[in-house]
N, C-alpha and C positions, 0 to 999 in steps of 0.2 A: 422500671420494667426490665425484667433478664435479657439478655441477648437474643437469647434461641426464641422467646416470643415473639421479641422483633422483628428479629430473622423469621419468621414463620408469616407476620401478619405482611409485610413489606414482601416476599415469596410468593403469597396470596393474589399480592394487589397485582403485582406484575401477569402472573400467570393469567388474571383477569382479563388486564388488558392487551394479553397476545404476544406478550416480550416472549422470544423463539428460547430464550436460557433463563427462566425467571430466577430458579435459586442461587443459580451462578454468579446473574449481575447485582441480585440482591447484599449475596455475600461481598463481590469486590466494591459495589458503595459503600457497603459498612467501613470495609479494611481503609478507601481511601475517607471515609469522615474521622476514623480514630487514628489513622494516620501508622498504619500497622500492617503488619502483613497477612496474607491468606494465613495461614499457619495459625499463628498464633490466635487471629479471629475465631478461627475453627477450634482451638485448645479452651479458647474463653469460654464460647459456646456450650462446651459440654463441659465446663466445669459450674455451670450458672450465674457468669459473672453479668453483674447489670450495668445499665446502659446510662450514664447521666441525660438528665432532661436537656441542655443545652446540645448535645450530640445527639440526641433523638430528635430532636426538631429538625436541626440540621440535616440529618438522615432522610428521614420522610418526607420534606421536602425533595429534595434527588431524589427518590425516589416515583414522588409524582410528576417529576419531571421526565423520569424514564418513562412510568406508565403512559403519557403521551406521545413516547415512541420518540423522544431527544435519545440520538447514539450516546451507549454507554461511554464510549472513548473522549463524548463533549464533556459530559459531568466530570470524569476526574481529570479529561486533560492530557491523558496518554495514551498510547497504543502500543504494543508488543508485537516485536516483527524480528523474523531473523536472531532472535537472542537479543535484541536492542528496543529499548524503552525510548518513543519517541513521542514529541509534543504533537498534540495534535488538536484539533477542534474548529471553529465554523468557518468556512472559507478555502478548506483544505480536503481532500480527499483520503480518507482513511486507510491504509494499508491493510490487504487481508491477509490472512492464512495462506489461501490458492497463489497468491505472487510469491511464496518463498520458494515455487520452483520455477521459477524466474533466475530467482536468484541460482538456487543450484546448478541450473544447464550454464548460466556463466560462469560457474568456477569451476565445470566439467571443460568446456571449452578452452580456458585459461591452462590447464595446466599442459604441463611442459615448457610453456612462455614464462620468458622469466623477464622481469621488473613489464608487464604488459600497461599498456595504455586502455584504460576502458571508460565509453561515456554513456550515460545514461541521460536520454531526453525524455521529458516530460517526468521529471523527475518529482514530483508534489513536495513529501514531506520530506524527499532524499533518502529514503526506507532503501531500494534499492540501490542505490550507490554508497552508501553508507553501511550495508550492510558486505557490498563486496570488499569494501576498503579496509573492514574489520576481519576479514576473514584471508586477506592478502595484503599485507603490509608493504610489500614491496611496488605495488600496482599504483599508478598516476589516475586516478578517477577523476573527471567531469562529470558533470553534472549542469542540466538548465534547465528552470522552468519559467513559465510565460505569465500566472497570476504571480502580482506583488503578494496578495496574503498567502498563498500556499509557501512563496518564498522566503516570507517572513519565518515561516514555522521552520522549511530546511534550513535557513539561518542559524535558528537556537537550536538545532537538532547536530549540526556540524559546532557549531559550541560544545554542546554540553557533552560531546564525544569526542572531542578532540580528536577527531577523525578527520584525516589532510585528505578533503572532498573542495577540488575546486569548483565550487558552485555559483554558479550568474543567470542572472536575471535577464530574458530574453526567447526568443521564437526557437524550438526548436529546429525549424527550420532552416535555417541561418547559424547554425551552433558550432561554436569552434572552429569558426575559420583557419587557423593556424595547425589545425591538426588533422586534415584532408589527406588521405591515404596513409596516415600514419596510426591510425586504430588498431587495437588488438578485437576489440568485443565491444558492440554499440547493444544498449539494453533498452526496453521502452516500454512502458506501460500508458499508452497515450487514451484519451477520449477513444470509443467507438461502440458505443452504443447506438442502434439506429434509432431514427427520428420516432419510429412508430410502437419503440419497446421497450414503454415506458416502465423501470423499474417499481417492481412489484414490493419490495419492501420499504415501510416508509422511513426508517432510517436513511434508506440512497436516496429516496424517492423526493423527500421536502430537506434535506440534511447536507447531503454531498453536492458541491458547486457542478452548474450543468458544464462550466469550462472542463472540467473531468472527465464527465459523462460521454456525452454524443460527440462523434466522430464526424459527423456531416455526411450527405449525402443519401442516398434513397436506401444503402444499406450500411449505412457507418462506417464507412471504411475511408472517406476521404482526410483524413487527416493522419490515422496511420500511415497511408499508402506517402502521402507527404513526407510524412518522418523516418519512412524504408526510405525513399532518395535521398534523402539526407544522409543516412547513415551508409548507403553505397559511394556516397562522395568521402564519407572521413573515414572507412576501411581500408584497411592495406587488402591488396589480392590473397586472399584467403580467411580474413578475419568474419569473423562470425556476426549476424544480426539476430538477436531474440527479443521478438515482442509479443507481449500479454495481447489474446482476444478474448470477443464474448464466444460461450461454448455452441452458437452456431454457426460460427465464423471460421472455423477449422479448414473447412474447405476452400470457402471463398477465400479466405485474404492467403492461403497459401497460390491458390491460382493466379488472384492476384500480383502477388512477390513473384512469382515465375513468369508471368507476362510483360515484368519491367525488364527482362532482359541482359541483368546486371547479376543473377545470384545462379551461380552454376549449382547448387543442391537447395531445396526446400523441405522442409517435413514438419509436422506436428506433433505437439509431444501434448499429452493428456496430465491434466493434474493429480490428485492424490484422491480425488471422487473419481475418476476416470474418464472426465470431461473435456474436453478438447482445449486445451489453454494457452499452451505457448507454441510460437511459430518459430521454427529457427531457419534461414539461411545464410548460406557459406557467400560472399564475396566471387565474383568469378575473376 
């Protein structure tokens, strides 16, 4: 069988079953079954190169395994975040797109500080801290997360980047004792989904650990709000806190940060749909 019909019938099956990029994820299972890259997949493509039976089996298989709505990112194993290929799969919560401006307002923040201390709680795969530490070399990054399996994966992900990410296993509530008023920039992407909103797509929905997910409380905000005192105890007087919400949370959990008493500026910053994402406030 040639490529392009594979590619076509495999296109088909997905688009069938509701996958939101059918030709898209079609093409990267081929690339990760033949062990090649996009490029070249797509050169093969239109040159009518065919598909050995062993690797077509192979293929199709992942593939019905997508069509029941297993995250692409499970099948080959990695995720793309920040410029960085990181491990990822069951137990761990997948890095998106919408967190890379997360990451951005931290290195907006950061600059002018020079050799900064920055910790990221609730760190999953270490996408975010991992992804500051590559883009500032001179910066002391922490990092903690509370699952063993999610910390498993920032484990091999701080391996295989050899990225000097002090990373530990533990609450982030409690995080860093040794390093209380001595932060430049605390980063969060914690649980806060409310009890009653329940994700709509079944990639997050049967796929992503609910440890990720829901934030607790009648509107998700109780374990953020947990992880903002935290991070007003390890900031120096003026260091920055940015944490990811869901996009109806813009309001509330900025109200919220302002009610704690501790952050002399609060504001919202929308992501790159123009949905309300990241919170940031200043340290008072």
């Amino acid at each position: 069988m040639t490529l392009d019909r594979l590619l076509r019938t495999a296109t088909a099956s997905l688009a069938q079953a509701g996958v939101p990029s059918p030709a898209v994820d079609a093409e990267l299972l081929l690339a990760h079954v033949l062990d090649r890259d996009l490029g070249d997949v797509r050169r093969a493509r239109v040159l009518g190169e065919d598909v050995q039976d062993g690797a077509r089996t192979a293929y199709l298989e992942l593939v019905g395994r997508r069509a029941s709505r297993v995250p692409l990112q499970h099948l080959t194993g990695t995720a793309h975040f920040a410029g960085l290929e990181l491990a990822v799969g069951p137990g761990v919560f997948v890095p998106r797109p919408e967190t890379e401006v997360l990451v951005g307002l931290a290195l907006e923040a950061l600059e002018g500080v020079e050799r900064p201390t920055v910790v990221d709680l609730c760190t999953g795969s270490g996408a975010v801290a991992l992804a500051v530490a590559r883009a500032r070399s001179d910066a002391r990054v922490g990092a903690v997360e509370l699952s063993a399996k999610a910390h498993g994966y920032a484990v091999t992900n701080v391996r295989r980047t050899a990225l000097p990410v002090d990373l530990r296993l533990g609450r982030a509530q409690e995080a860093f004792p040794e390093l209380v008023g001595a932060v430049d920039v605390v980063t969060a992407n914690p649980p806060y989904i409310p009890p009653d909103a329940v994700p709509v797509d079944v990639e997050v929905r049967e796929h992503d650990p609910e440890l990720a997910l829901y934030g607790g409380g009648e509107d998700g905000l109780e374990v953020p709000l947990q992880v903002a005192a935290r991070a007003a105890l390890l900031l120096r007087p003026g260091g920055v806190l940015l944490m990811e919400h869901a996009d109806v949370q813009g309001e509330s959990l900025s109200a919220a940060l302002a009610a704690q008493g501790t952050w002399s500026q609060v504001e919202d910053h929308a992501d790159l749909n123009g949905r309300p994402r990241v919170a940031r406030a200043v340290r008072g």
